[in-house]
C-alpha positions as CSV (number, residue, x, y, z in Angstrom):
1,X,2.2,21.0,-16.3
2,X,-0.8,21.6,-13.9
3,X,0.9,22.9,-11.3
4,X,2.7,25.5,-13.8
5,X,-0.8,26.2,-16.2
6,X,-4.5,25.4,-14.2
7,X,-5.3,24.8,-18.0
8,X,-5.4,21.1,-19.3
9,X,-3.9,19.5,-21.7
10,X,-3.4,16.7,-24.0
11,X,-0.6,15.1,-25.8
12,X,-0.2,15.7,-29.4
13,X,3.0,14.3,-30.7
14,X,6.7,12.9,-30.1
15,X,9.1,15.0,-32.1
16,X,12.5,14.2,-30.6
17,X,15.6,12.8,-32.1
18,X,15.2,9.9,-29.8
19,X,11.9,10.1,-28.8
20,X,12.4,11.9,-25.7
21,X,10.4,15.0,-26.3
22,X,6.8,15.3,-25.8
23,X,4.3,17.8,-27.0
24,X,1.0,18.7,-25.1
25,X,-1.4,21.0,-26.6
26,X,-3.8,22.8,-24.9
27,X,-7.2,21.3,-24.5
28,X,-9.8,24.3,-23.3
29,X,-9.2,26.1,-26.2
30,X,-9.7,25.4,-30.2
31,X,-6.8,25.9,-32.4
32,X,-4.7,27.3,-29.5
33,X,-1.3,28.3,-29.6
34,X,-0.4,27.5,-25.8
35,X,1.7,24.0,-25.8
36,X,4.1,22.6,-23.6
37,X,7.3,20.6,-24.8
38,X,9.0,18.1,-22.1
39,X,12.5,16.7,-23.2
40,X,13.7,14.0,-20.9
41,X,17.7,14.2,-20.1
42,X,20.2,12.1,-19.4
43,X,20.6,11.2,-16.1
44,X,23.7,12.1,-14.1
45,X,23.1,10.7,-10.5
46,X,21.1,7.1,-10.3
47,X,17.2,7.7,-9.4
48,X,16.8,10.6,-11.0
49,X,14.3,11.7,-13.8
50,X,15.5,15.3,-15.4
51,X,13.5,16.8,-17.9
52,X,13.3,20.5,-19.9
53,X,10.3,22.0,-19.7
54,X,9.4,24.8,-22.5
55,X,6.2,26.6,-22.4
56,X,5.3,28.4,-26.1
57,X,2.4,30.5,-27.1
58,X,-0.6,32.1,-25.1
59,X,-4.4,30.9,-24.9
60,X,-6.6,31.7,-28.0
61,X,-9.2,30.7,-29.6
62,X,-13.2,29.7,-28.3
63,X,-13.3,27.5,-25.9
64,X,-13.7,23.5,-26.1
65,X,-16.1,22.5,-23.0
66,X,-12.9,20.1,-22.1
67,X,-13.1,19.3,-18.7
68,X,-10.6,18.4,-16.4
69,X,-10.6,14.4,-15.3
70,X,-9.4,13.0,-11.8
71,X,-7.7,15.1,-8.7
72,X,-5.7,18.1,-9.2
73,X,-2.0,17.6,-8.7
74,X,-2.1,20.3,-6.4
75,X,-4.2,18.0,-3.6
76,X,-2.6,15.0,-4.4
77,X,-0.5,14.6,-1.3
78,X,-3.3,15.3,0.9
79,X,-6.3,13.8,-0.5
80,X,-4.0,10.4,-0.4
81,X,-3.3,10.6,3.1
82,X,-6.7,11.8,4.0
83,X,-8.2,8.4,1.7
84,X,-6.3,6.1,3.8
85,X,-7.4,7.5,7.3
86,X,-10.7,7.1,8.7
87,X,-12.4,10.1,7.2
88,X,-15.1,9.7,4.7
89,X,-15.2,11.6,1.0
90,X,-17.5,14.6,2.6
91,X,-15.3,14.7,5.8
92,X,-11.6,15.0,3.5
93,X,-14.1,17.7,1.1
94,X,-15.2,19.6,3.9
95,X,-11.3,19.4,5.8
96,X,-10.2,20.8,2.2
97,X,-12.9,23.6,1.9
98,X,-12.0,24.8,5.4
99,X,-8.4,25.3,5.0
100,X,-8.3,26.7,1.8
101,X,-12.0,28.8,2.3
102,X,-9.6,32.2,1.7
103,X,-8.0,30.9,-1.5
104,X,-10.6,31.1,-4.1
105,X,-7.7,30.3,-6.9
106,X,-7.6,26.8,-4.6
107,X,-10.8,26.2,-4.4
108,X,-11.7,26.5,-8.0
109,X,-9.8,23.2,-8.4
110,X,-10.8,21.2,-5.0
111,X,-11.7,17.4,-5.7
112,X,-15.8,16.7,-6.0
113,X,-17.4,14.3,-3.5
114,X,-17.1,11.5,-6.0
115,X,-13.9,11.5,-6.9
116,X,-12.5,11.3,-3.5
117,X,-14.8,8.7,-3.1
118,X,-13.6,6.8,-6.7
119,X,-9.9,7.5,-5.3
120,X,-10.1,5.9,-2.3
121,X,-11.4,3.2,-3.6
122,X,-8.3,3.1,-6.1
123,X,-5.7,3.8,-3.6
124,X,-7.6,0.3,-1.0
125,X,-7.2,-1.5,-4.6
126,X,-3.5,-0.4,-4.8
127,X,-3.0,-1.5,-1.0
128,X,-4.2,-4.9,-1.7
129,X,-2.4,-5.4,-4.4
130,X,0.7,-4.6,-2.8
131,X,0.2,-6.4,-0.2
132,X,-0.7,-9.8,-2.5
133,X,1.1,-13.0,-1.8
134,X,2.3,-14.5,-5.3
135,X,5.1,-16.5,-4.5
136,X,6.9,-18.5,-1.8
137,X,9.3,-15.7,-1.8
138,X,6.5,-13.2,-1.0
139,X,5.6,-15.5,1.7
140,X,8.9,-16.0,3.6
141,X,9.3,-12.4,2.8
142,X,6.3,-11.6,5.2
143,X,6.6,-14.5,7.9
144,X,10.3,-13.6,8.6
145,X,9.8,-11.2,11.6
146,X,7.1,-13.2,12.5
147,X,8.9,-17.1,12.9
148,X,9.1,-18.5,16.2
149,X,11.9,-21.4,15.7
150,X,13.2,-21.7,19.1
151,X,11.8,-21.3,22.9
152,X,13.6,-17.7,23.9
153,X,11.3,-16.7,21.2
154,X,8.4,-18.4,22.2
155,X,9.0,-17.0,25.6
156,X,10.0,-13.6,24.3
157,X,13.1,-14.0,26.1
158,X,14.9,-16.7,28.4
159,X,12.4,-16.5,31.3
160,X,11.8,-18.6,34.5
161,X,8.9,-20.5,34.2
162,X,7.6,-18.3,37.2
163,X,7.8,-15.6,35.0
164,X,6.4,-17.3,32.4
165,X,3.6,-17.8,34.3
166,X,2.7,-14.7,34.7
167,X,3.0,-13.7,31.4
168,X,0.4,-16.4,30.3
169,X,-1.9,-14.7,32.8
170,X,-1.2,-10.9,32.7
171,X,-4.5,-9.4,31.3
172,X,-2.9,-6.8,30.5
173,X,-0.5,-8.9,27.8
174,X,-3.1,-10.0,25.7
175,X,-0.9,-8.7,22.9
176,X,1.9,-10.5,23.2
177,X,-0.5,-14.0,24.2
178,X,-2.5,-14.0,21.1
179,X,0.4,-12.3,18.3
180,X,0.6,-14.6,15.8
181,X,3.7,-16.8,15.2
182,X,4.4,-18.6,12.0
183,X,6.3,-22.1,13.0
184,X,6.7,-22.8,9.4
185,X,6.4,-22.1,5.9
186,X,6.6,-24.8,3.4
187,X,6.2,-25.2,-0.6
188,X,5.2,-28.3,-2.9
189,X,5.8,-27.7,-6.8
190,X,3.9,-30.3,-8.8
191,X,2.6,-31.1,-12.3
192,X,-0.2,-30.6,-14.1
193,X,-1.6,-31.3,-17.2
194,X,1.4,-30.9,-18.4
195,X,2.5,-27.4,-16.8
196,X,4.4,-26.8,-13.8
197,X,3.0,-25.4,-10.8
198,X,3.2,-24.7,-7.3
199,X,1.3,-24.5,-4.2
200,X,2.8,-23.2,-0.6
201,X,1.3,-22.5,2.6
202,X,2.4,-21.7,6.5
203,X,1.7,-23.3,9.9
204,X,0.9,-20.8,12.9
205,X,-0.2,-20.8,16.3
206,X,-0.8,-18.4,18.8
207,X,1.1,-18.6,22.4
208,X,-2.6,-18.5,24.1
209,X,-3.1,-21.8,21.7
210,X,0.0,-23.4,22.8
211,X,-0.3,-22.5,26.0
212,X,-4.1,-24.2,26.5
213,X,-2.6,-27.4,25.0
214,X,-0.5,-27.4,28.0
215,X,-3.3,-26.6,30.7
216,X,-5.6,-29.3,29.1
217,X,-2.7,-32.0,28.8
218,X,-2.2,-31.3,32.6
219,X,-5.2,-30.9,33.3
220,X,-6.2,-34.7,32.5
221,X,-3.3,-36.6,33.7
222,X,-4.9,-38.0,36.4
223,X,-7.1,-39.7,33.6
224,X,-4.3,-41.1,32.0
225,X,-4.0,-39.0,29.5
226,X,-0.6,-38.4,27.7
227,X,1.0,-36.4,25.4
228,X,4.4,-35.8,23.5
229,X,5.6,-33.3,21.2
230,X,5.8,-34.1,17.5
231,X,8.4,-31.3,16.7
232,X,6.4,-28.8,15.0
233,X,7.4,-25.9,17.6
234,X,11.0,-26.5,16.2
């Protein structure tokens, strides 16, 4: 409706058959005839949303001293990508001011410092929660491109042990030496006091790790020092 009318507005009242139409009258103005009515459709193709839109009356009355909350519609897209980049609420202000500086009609409705500051914070807090871990599910979900089971893995390919070598050594493959590999994830449900619950968790390594276990093992055979695998590096 912003996009359509710059005007806001609130919503007043259901009045369809099966409560799928919505009225919004406008806010700015007292007693005003302007409303909009949405009626949601049925949907013909799965994903879709269609709706009616009907726009009746014009603006009358005084006005209200209603004033518009959050960031227009119209900037939505780009104050969203600008929030998640490495610009600051003046920077993504100023960005805005500069491209639209010969659109007055635009830059009546440009975002204020604080809300792109408030909005990024929102949009970090949506991130987070995204990305939260809840379940075991969740957590296999995340560690699957990340599990290291076997050695062609470990060695990011069949390679000689030449070639291994120099992979361990390569400056210039610090990357791949310290990426984190998840050897594996694991769950334990349990009770308590009285309620079922569950607890889960993940072992990892680095190949810089695993590989320094090796140098020191080696390194202090001639002490009589030795070592055997327990099977964790499956």
């Amino acid at each position: 409706m912003e996009l359509y009318d710059a005007h806001s507005y609130v919503h007043r009242h259901n009045n369809g058959k099966c409560g799928n139409a919505d009225t919004y009258k406008c806010a700015e103005h007292h007693k005003c005839d302007r409303f909009f009515r949405i009626r949601k459709l049925r949907a013909t193709e799965p994903g879709t949303l269609p709706f009616l839109l009907v726009v009746k009356g014009s603006h009358s009355g005084k006005l209200t001293g209603h004033k518009k909350k959050g960031i227009h519609p119209a900037f939505a897209v780009e104050v969203d990508a600008a929030a998640m980049g490495k610009d600051g609420p003046q920077a993504i202000l100023n960005s805005l001011q500069m491209k639209y500086e010969n659109q007055a009609h635009l830059l009546r409705h440009l975002p204020t410092r604080t809300m792109t500051k408030s909005h990024r914070g929102y949009l970090m807090g949506k991130a987070a929660e995204a990305t939260k871990i809840e379940t075991f599910a969740d957590l296999y979900q995340w560690a699957s491109l990340r599990m290291c089971q076997d050695e062609a893995i470990f060695l990011t390919g069949k390679l000689s042990t030449a070639r291994a070598t120099k992979l361990f050594s390569a400056q210039n493959l610090l990357g791949v030496q310290n990426e984190m590999l998840v050897l594996k994830c694991f769950e334990h449900r349990f009770e308590e006091a009285g309620a079922s619950k569950e607890s889960f968790g993940l072992i990892m390594t680095t190949r810089r790790v695993f590989r320094n276990v090796l140098y020191a093992v080696e390194g202090q055979q001639s002490d009589g020092v030795f070592a055997a695998a327990d099977g964790t590096l499956e």
